[in-house]
C-alpha positions as CSV (number, residue, x, y, z in Angstrom):
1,X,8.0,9.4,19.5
2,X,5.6,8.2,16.9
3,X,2.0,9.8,16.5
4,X,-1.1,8.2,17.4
5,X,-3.7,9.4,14.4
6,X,-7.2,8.2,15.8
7,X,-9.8,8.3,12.6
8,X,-13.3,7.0,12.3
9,X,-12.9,3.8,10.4
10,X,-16.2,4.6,8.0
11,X,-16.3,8.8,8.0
12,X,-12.2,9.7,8.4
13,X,-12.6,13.3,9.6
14,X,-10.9,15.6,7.4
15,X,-8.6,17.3,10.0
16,X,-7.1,13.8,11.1
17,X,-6.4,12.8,7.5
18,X,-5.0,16.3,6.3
19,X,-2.4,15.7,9.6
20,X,-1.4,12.4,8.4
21,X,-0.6,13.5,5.1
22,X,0.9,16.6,6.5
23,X,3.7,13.7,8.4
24,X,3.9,12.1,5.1
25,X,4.5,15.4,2.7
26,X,7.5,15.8,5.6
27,X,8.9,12.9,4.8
28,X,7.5,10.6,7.6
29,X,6.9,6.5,7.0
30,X,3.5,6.0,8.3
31,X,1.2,3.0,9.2
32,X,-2.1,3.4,7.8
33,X,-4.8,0.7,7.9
34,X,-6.1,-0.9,4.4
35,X,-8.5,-3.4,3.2
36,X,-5.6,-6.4,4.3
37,X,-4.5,-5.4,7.2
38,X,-2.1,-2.2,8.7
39,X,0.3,-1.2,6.0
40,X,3.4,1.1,6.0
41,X,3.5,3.5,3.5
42,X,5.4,6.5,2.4
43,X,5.7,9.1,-0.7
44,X,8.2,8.3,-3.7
45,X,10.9,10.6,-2.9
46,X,10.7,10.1,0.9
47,X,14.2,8.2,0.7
48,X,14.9,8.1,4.5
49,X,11.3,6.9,5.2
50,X,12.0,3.9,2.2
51,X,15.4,3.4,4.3
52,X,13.8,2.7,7.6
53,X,10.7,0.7,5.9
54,X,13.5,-1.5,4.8
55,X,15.4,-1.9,8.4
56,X,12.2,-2.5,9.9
57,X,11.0,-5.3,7.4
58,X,15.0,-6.8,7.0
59,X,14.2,-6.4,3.0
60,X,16.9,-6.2,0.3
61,X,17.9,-2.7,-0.7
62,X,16.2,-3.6,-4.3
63,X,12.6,-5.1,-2.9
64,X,9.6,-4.1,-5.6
65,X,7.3,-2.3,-2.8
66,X,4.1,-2.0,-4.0
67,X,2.4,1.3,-4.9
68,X,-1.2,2.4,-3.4
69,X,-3.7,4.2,-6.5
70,X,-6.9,5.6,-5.8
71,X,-8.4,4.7,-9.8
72,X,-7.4,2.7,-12.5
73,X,-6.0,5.7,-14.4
74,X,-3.6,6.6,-11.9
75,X,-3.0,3.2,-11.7
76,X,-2.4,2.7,-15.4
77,X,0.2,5.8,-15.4
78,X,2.3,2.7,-13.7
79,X,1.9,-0.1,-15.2
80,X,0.4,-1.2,-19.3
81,X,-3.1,-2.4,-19.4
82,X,-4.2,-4.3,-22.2
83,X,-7.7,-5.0,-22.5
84,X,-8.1,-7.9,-21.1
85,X,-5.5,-6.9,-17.8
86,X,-8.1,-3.6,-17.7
87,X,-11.3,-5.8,-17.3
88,X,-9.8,-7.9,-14.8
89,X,-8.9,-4.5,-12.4
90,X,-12.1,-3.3,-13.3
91,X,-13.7,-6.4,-12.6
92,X,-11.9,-6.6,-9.0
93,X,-11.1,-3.0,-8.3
94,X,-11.0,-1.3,-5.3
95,X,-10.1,-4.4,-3.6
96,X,-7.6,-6.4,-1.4
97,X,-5.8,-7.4,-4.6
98,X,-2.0,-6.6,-5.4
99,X,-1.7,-6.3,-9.3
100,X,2.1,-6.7,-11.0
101,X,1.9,-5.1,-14.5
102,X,4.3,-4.1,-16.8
103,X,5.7,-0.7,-16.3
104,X,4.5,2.1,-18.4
105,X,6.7,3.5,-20.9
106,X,6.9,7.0,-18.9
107,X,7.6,6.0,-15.2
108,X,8.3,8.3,-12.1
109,X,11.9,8.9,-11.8
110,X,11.4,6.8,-8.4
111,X,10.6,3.6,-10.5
112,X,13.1,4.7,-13.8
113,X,16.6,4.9,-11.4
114,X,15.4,1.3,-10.5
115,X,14.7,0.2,-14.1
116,X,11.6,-1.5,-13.3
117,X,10.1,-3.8,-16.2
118,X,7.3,-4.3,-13.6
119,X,5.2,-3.0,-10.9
120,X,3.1,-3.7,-8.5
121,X,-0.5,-2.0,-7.7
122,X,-3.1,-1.8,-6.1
123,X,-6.3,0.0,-5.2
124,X,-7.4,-0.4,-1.9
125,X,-11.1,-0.9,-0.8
126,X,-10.6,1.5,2.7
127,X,-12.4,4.3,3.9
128,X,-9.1,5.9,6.0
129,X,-6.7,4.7,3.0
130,X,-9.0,6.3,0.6
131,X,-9.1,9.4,2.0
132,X,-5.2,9.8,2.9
133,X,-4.6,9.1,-0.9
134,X,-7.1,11.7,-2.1
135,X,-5.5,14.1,0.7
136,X,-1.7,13.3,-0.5
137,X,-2.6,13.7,-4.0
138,X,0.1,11.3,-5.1
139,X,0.2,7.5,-5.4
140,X,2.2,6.2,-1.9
141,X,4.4,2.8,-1.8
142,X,3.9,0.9,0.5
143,X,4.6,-2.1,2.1
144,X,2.8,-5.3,4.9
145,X,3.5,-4.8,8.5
146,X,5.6,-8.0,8.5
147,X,8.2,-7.5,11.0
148,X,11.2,-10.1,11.5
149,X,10.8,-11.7,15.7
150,X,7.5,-10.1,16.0
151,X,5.2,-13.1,15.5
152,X,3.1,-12.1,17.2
153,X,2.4,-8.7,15.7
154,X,-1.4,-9.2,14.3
155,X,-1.5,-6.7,11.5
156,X,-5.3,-6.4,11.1
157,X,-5.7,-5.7,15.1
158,X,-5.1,-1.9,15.6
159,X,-4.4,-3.0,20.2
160,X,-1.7,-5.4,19.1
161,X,1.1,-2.6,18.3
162,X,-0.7,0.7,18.7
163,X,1.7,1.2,21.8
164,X,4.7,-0.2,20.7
165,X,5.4,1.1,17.1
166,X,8.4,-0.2,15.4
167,X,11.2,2.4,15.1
168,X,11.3,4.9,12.3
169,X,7.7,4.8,11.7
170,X,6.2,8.6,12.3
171,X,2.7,8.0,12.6
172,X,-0.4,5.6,13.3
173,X,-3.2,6.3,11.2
174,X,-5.5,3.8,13.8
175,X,-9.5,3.3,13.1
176,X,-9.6,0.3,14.7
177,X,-9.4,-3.5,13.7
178,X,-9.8,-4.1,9.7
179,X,-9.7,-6.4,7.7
180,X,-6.9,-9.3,8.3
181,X,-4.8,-9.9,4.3
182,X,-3.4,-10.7,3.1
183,X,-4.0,-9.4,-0.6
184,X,-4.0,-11.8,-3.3
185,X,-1.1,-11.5,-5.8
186,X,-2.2,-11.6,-9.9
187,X,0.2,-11.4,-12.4
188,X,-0.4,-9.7,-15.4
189,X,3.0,-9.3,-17.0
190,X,2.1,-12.5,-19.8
191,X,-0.4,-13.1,-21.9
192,X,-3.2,-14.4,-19.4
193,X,-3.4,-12.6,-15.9
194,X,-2.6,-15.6,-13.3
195,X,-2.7,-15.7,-9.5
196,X,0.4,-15.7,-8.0
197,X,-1.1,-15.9,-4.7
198,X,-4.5,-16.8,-3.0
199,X,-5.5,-13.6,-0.2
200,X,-8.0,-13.8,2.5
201,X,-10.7,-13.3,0.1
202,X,-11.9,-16.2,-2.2
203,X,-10.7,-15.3,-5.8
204,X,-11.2,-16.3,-9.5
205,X,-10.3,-14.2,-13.0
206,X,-12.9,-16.0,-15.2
């Protein structure tokens, strides 16, 4: 049975967040609001939680998830920043914004068995999502609540799965409704950063 987490949307208590990333130090897939809706997220060696994010979402076995940083240093422990890739994060960052970058020269061993020439980041503009990264201590992949034949699964609007969680997810980390994604996708892996994909929230780079 998965764990309903209730958390104030604006001031997380501390005792709600350390439980969450109690489930996820144990290895739990978790569902944790953001600044674009629910997401699932997990640590990097929680193998069996990547497994069952994978079922859940039908995904190829190889899918680049996406990895949640609190700052642009942890971010750039990922992924290269030139100059003009770092004033564009900094520009943007925290936001609802997915980031692919080319991977650092020293990756996690997570990212290095997968020989990644690229990842995607981002920095999340969330008072809950905040909070559980600062309590994990680690940067968390994650991944959108996008579930094949559930079309009607709103993944901004907390009521709309709260009592039916998909199997293999551990835990609800619920404050509520938030905002409803999705992010907007900039690619940053060529010489000029370009948007891949238009989010929720109006977006230019210059």
């Amino acid at each position: 049975m998965s764990e309903r987490i209730h958390v104030h949307p604006v001031n997380p208590q501390p005792r709600q967040i350390e439980r969450a990333a109690a489930l996820l130090h144990a290895g739990n897939l978790g569902l944790c609001p953001s600044d674009a809706g629910y997401a699932l997220v997990w640590r990097m060696d929680a193998r069996q939680a990547e497994e069952n994010a994978v079922r859940l979402r039908a995904l190829d076995t190889k899918h680049p998830f996406t990895v949640f940083c609190t700052s642009l240093t942890a971010a750039s422990r990922l992924g290269r920043l030139d100059d003009q890739t770092f004033r564009v994060l900094r520009r943007l960052c925290p936001g609802p914004y997915t980031f692919i970058l080319p991977a650092a020269a020293e990756l996690p061993r997570r990212f290095k068995q997968a020989k990644r020439r690229a990842v995607g980041v981002r920095i999340p503009d969330h008072p809950v999502t905040k909070a559980l990264l600062e309590a994990v201590g680690e940067p968390l992949l994650t991944t959108t609540l996008s579930l094949p034949g559930h079309d009607d699964l709103s993944s901004h609007e907390a009521e709309t799965f709260a009592d039916r969680l998909p199997w293999g997810v551990g835990f609800l980390l619920d404050c509520g409704d938030c905002e409803p994604g999705p992010t907007s996708v900039i690619d940053c892996t060529e010489a000029e950063p370009s948007i891949v994909r238009v989010g929720y929230r109006p977006l230019a780079l210059d």
